[in-house]
C-alpha positions as CSV (number, residue, x, y, z in Angstrom):
1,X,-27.8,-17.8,-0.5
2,X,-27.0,-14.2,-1.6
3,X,-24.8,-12.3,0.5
4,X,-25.5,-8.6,1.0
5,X,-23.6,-5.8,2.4
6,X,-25.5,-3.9,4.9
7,X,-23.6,-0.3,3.7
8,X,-25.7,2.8,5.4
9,X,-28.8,5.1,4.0
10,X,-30.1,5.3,0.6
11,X,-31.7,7.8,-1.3
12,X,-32.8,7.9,-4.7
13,X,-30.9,11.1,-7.0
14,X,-34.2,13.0,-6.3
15,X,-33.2,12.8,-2.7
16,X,-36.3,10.0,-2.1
17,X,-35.8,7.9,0.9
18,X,-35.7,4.5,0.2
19,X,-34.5,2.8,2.9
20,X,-31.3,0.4,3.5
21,X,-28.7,0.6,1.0
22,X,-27.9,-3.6,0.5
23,X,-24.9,-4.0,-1.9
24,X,-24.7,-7.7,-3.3
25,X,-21.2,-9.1,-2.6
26,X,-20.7,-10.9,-5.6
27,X,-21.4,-7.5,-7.4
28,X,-18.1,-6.9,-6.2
29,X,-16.3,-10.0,-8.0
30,X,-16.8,-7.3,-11.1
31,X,-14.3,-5.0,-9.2
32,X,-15.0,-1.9,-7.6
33,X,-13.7,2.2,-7.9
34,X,-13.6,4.5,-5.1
35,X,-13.6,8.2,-6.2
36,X,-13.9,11.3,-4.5
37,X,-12.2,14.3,-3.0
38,X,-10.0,15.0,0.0
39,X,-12.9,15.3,2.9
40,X,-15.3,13.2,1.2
41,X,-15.8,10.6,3.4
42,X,-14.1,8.1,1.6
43,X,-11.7,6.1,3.8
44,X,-14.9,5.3,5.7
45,X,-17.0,4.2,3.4
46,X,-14.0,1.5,1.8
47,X,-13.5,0.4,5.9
48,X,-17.5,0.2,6.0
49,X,-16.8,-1.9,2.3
50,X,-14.2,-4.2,4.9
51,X,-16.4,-5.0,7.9
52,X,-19.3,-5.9,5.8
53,X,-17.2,-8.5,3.7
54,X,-15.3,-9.7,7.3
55,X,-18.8,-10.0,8.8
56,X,-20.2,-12.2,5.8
57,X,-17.0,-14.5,5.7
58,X,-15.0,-12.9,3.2
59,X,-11.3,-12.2,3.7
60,X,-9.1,-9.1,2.6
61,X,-5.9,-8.2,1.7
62,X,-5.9,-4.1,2.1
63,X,-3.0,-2.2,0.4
64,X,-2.4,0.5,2.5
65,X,-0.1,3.9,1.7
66,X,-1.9,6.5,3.7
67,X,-1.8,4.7,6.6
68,X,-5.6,4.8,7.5
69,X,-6.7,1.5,6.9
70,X,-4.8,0.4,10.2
71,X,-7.8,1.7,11.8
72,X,-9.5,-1.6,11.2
73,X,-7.4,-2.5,14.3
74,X,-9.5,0.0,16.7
75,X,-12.5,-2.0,16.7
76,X,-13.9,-3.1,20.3
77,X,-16.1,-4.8,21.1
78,X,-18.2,-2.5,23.0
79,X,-19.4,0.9,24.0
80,X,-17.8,1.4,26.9
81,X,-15.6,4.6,26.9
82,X,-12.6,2.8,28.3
83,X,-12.2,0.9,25.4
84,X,-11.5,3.8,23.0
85,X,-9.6,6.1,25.6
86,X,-6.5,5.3,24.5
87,X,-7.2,6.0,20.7
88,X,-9.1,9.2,21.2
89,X,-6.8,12.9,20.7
90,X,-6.4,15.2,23.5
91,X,-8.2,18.3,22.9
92,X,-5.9,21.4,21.5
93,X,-3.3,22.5,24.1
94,X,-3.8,19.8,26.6
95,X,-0.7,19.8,28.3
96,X,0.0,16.0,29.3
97,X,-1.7,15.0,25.2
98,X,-4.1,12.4,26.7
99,X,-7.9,12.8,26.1
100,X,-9.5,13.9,29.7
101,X,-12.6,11.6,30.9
102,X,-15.2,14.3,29.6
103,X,-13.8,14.2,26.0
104,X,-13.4,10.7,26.1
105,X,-17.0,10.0,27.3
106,X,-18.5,12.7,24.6
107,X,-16.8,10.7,21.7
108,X,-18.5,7.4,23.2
109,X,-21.4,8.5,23.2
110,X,-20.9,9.6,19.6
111,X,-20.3,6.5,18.8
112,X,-22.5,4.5,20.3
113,X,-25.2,7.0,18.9
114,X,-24.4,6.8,15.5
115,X,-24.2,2.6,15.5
116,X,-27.2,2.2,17.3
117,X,-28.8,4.3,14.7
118,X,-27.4,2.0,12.0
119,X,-28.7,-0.7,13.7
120,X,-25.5,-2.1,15.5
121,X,-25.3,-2.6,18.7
122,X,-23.2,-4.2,21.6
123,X,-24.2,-7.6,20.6
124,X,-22.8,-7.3,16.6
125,X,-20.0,-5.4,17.7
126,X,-18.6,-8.5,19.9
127,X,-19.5,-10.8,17.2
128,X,-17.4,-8.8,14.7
129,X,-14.9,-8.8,17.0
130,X,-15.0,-12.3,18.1
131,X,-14.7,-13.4,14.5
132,X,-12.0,-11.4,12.8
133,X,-8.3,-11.6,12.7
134,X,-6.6,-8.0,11.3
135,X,-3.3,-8.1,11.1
136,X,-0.9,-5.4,10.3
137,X,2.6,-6.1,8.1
138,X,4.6,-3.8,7.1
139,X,7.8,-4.5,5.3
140,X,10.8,-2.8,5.9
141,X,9.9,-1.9,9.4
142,X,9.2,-4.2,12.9
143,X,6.4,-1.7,13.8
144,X,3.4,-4.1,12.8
145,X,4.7,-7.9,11.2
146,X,7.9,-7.6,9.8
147,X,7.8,-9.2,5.8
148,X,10.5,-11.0,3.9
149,X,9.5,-9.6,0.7
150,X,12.0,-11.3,-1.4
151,X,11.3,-14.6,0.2
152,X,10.3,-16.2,-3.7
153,X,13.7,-15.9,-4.3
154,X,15.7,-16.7,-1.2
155,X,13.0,-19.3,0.2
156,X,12.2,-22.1,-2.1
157,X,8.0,-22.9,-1.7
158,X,5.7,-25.3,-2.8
159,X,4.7,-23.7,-6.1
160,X,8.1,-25.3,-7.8
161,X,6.3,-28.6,-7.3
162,X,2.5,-27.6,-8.6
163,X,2.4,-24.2,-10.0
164,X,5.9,-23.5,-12.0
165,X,3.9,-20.5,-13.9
166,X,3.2,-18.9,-10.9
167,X,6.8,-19.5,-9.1
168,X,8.4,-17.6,-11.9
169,X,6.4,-15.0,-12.2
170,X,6.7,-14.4,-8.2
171,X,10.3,-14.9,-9.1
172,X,10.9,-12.6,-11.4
173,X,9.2,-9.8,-9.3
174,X,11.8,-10.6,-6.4
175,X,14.7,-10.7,-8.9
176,X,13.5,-7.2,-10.4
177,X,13.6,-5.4,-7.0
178,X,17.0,-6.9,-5.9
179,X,17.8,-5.2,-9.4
180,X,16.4,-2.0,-8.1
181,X,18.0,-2.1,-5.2
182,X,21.7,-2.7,-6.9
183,X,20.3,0.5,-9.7
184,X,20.1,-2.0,-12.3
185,X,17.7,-2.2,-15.3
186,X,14.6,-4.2,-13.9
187,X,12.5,-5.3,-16.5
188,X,12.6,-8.8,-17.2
189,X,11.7,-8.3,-21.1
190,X,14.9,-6.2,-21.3
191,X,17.8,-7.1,-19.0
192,X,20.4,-9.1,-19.1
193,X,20.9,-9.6,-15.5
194,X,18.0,-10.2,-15.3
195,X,17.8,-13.2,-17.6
196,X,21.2,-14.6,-15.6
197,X,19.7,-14.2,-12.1
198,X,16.1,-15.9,-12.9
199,X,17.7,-18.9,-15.0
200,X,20.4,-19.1,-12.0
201,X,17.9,-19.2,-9.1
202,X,15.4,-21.1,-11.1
203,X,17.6,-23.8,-11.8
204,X,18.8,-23.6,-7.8
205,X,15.0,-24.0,-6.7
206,X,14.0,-26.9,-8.8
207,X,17.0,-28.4,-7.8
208,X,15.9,-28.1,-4.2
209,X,19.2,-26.3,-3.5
210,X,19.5,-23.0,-1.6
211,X,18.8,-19.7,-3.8
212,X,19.6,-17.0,-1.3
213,X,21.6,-13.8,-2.5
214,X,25.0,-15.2,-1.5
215,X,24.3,-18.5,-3.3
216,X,24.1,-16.9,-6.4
217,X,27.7,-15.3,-6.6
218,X,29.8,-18.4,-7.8
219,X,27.1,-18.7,-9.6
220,X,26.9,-15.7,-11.5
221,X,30.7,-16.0,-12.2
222,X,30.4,-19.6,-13.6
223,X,26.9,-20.4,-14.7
224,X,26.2,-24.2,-14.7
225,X,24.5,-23.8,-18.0
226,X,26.6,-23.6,-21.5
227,X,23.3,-21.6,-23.1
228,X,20.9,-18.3,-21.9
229,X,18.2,-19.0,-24.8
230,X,19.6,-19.5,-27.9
231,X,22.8,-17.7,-27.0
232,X,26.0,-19.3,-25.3
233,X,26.1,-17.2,-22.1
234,X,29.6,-16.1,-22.7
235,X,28.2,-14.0,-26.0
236,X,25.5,-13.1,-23.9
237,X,26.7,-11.8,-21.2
238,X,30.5,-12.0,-20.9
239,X,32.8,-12.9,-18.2
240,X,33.4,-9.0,-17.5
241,X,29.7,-7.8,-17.0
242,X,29.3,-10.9,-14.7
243,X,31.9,-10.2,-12.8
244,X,30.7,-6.3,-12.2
245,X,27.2,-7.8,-11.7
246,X,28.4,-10.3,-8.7
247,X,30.5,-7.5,-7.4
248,X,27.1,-4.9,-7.3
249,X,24.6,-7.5,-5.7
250,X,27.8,-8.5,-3.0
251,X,27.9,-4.4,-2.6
252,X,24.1,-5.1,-1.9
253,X,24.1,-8.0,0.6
254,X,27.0,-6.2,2.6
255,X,24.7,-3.1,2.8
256,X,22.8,-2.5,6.0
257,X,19.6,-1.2,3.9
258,X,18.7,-4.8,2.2
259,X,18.3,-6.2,6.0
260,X,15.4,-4.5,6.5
261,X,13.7,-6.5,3.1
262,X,14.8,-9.8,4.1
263,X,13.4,-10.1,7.9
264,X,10.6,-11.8,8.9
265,X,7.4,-14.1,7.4
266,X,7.1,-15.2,4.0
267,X,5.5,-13.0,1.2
268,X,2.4,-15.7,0.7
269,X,-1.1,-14.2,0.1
270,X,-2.7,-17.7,0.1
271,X,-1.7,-18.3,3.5
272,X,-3.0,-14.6,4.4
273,X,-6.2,-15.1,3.2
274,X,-7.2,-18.4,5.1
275,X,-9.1,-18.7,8.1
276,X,-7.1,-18.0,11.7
277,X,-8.8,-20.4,13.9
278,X,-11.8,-19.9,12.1
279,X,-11.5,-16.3,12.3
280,X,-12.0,-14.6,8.8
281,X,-8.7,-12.8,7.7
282,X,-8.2,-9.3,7.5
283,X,-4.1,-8.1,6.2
284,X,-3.6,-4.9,6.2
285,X,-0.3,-4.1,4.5
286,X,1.0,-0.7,5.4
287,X,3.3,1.1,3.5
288,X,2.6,4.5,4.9
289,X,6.4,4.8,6.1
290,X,7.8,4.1,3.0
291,X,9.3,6.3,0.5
292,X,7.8,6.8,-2.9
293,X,9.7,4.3,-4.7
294,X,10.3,2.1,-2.0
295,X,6.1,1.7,-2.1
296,X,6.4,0.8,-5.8
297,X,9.1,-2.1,-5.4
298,X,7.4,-3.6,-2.4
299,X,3.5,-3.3,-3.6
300,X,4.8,-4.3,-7.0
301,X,6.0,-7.6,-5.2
302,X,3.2,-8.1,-3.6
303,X,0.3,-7.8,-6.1
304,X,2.4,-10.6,-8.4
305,X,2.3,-12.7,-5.6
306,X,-1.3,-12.0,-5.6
307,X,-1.6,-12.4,-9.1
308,X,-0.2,-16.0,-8.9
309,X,-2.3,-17.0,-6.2
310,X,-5.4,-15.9,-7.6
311,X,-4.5,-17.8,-11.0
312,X,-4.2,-21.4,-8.8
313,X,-7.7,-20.8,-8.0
314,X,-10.5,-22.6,-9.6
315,X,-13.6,-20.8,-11.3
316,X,-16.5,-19.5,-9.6
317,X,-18.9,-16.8,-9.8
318,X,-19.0,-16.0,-5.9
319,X,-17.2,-13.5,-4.0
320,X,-14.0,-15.6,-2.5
321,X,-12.0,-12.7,-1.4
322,X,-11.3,-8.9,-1.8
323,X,-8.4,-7.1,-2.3
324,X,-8.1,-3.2,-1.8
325,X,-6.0,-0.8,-2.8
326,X,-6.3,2.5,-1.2
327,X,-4.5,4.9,-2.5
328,X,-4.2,3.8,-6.6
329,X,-2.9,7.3,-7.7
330,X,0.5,6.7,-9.2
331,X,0.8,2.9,-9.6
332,X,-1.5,2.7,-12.3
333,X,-0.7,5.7,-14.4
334,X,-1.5,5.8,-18.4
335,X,0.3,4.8,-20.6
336,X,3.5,4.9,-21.0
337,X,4.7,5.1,-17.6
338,X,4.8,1.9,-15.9
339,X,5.8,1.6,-12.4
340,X,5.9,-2.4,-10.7
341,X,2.5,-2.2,-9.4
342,X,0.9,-1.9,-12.6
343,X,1.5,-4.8,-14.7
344,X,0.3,-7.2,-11.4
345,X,-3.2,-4.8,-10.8
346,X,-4.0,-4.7,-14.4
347,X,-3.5,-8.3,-14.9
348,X,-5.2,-8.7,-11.3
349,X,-8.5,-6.6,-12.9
350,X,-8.9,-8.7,-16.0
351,X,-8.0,-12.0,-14.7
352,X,-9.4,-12.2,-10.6
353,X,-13.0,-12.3,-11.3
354,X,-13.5,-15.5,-13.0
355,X,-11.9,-16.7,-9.5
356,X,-14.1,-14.6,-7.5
357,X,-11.6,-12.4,-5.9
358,X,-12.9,-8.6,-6.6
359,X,-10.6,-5.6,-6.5
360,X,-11.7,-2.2,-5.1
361,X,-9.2,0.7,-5.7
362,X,-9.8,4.4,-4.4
363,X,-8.4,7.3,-5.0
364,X,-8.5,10.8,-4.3
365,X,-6.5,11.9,-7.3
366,X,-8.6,10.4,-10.3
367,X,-6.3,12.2,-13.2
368,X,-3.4,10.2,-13.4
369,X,-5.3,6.8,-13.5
370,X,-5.6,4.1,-16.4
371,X,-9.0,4.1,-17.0
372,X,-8.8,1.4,-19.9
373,X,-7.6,-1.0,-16.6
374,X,-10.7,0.5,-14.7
375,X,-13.5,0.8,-17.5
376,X,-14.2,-2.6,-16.6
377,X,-15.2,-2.6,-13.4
378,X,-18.6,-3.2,-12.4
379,X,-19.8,-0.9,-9.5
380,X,-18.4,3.0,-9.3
381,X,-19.2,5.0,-6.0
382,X,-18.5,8.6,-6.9
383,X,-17.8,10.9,-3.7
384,X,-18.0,14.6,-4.6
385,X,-15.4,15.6,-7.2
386,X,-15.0,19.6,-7.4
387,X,-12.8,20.0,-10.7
388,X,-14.0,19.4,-14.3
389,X,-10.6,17.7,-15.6
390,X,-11.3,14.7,-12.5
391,X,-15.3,14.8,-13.4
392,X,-14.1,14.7,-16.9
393,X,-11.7,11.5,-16.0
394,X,-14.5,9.8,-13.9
395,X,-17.0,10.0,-16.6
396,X,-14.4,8.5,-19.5
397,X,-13.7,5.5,-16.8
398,X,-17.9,4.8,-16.7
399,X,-17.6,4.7,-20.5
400,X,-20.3,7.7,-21.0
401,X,-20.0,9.1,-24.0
402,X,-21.5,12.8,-23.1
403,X,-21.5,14.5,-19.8
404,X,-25.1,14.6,-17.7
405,X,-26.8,13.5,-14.4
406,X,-23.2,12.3,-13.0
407,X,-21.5,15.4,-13.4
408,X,-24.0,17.1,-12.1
409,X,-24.6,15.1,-9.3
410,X,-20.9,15.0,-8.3
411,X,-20.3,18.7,-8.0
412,X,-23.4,18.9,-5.7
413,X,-22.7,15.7,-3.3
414,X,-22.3,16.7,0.9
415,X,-19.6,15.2,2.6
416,X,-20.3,11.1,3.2
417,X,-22.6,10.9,0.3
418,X,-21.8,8.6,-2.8
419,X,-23.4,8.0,-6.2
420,X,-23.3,4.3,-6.5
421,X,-24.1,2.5,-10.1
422,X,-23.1,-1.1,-10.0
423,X,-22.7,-4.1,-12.0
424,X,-25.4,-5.2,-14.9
425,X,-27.3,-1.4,-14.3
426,X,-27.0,2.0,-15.6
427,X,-29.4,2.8,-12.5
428,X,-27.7,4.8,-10.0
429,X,-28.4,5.2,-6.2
430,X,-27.8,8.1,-3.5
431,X,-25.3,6.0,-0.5
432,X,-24.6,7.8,3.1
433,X,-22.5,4.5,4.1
434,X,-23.1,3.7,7.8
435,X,-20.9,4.1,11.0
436,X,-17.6,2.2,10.7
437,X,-17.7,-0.3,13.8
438,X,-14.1,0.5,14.0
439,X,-12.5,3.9,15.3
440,X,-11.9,6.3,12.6
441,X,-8.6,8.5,13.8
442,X,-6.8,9.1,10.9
443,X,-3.1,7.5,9.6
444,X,-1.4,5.9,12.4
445,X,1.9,6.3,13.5
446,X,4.8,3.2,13.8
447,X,4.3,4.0,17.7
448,X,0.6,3.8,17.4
449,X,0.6,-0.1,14.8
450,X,2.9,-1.4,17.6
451,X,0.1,0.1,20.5
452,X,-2.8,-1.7,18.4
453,X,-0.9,-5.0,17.7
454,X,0.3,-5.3,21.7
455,X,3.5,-4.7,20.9
């Protein structure tokens, strides 16, 4: 049976009427892009993109750097004005800052208007509710799930016993942010710390023996190997750079910043994405209150554990799972730059589909993106773009080879309207995507994840 997004109004790009806008979900295995402006509506038509794939069985990992996709938490599972009064902002210059009963009720009624109108009502609401289980992690802070995001190196897991491939790769993403962290050269193809730390915890994990940081030391001092390669290790890396590499990552463990990166569950995407109770799975990971590079390191390490997963999966051509990744602009610039993120979601947009996990990236910023990663991606929903260098941009990533109805369409769009083309057609479609089920507030606070998540 074909599985079909219910996503809002569509219109034909002579402004026709022609009904419900279905999107078919394996469409989606082809990847998807998210483009358009600040104001263009776009957060909610990606968490319109999430309910449709939680209510049809599908489950999601959501990247999260803005810190609106914890909104998925605000959905209830009714009209009733109570249920949003705690989520809804006090009108300008209240003096206590909580909505009053008058504001509250007007935005209930809002909502209840606009999803009846879409066709959901009490009834689907519960159901969605009743069904799903979102979760909110966020490493380096306790405000949603705390994350141990170097847990493929410290804590040994079943992948040394039936996917070796994929436990070094996972690996060697852990070992290149501890590297970070110490202000050491990261990049596996290039260091030589790097090559000592991997071989050293490697041989630790198929061993069965414990890899943590503080393992590693005597280690690192005396390797229990005679070679690294072809090379003895003493002419590779001599007793003197050892020694100021074991007194750098002891600098590290004795620092009260790594703490943060080593508490709580274990990085594991194929545990995220399996039913809870026979709920259909929903992570958001929220990175909103991380610095700029800090967001790098700890998507990077992420999306290679994603990476690995999706490559022990077998073949098919049905949508098995989404992962988003909203905001792209910055971890997949062009060419040269190279940041952690984008090896993992280049390799994750060649390589997911033929194990039916689709990838849908947004951004607002569509300039500093690498559109030979995205000029494969099946279905393009176009928000309105104001400047000719991003309508420029968008039109290379669609592979057009001359400017025409796009362009035009894109400087003309309202707010909450989309072009959409998708997979297998150069036909494109008109898409007002319908009322999000959940409550639409904006980013949300480390005082507001731990409201949402009862803690």
């Amino acid at each position: 049976m074909t599985l079909t997004f219910k996503m809002g109004a569509c219109r034909s790009v002579k402004g026709e009427d022609r009904g419900a806008f279905e999107l078919n979900a394996d469409d989606l295995v082809t990847h998807a892009v998210v483009v358009g402006m600040t104001g263009s509506g776009k957060t909610g038509l990606i968490t319109v993109l999430v309910e449709e794939a939680l209510r049809n069985e599908i489950p999601v990992l959501l990247l999260d750097v803005k810190g609106d996709l914890a909104n998925l938490k605000l959905a209830f599972p009714s009209f009733a004005p109570s249920a949003i009064a705690p989520w809804v902002e006090a009108a300008r210059g209240d003096a206590d800052n909580i909505a009053d009963a008058p504001l509250v009720a007007e935005v209930a009624a809002k909502r209840k208007k606009e999803l009846l109108a879409c066709g959901i009502t009490e009834k689907h609401l519960r159901e969605y509710c009743e069904s799903t289980h979102i979760r909110v992690i966020t490493p380096g802070s306790d405000a949603g799930e705390p994350l141990h995001l170097l847990s493929a190196l410290e804590r040994r897991s079943h992948r040394w016993d039936d996917d070796l491939v994929g436990a070094r790769a996972t690996l060697e993403a852990a070992v290149s942010m501890v590297l970070r962290l110490m202000g050491r050269d990261p990049d596996p193809a290039q260091s030589r710390a790097h090559a000592l730390l991997t071989a050293i915890a490697e041989r630790r994990h198929l061993a069965k023996q414990p890899a943590d940081l503080a393992s590693l030391l005597p280690d690192i001092i005396e390797p229990p190997f005679a070679k690294l390669g072809a090379l003895d290790v003493e002419t590779y890396i001599g007793l003197k750079a050892r020694g100021e590499l074991a007194a750098d990552l002891n600098t590290l463990i004795a620092s009260s910043s790594l703490a943060r990166w080593r508490d709580g569950q274990d990085l594991d995407v194929g545990k995220w994405m399996a039913p809870v109770e026979g709920k259909t799975p929903a992570t958001i990971l929220s990175v909103a209150h991380l610095q700029d590079d800090e967001r790098a390191l700890a998507l990077g390490v992420v999306l290679e554990e994603a990476l690995a997963w999706v490559r022990h999966l077998p073949g098919t051509q049905r949508l098995r799972a989404l992962i988003v990744f909203d905001e792209v602009y910055g971890f997949i610039p062009p060419h040269p730059h190279s940041p952690p993120t984008k090896r993992p979601m280049v390799a994750l947009m060649k390589q997911a589909r033929a194990s039916g996990v689709g990838c849908i990236v947004a951004t607002q910023n569509p300039m500093d993106l690498d559109y030979r990663a995205l000029s494969n991606a099946g279905t393009w929903m176009l928000g309105r773009l104001q400047t000719e260098p991003d309508r420029a941009r968008v039109i290379e990533g669609l592979g057009e080879k001359k400017r025409g109805l796009i362009d035009t369409l894109v400087q003309r769009l309202k707010d909450r309207w989309f072009i959409v083309r998708t997979a297998g057609s150069n036909a494109i479609s008109l898409l007002r995507p319908r009322w999000a089920m959940s409550l639409l507030r904006g980013p949300m606070t480390g005082r507001e994840i731990r409201q949402s998540v009862g803690r």
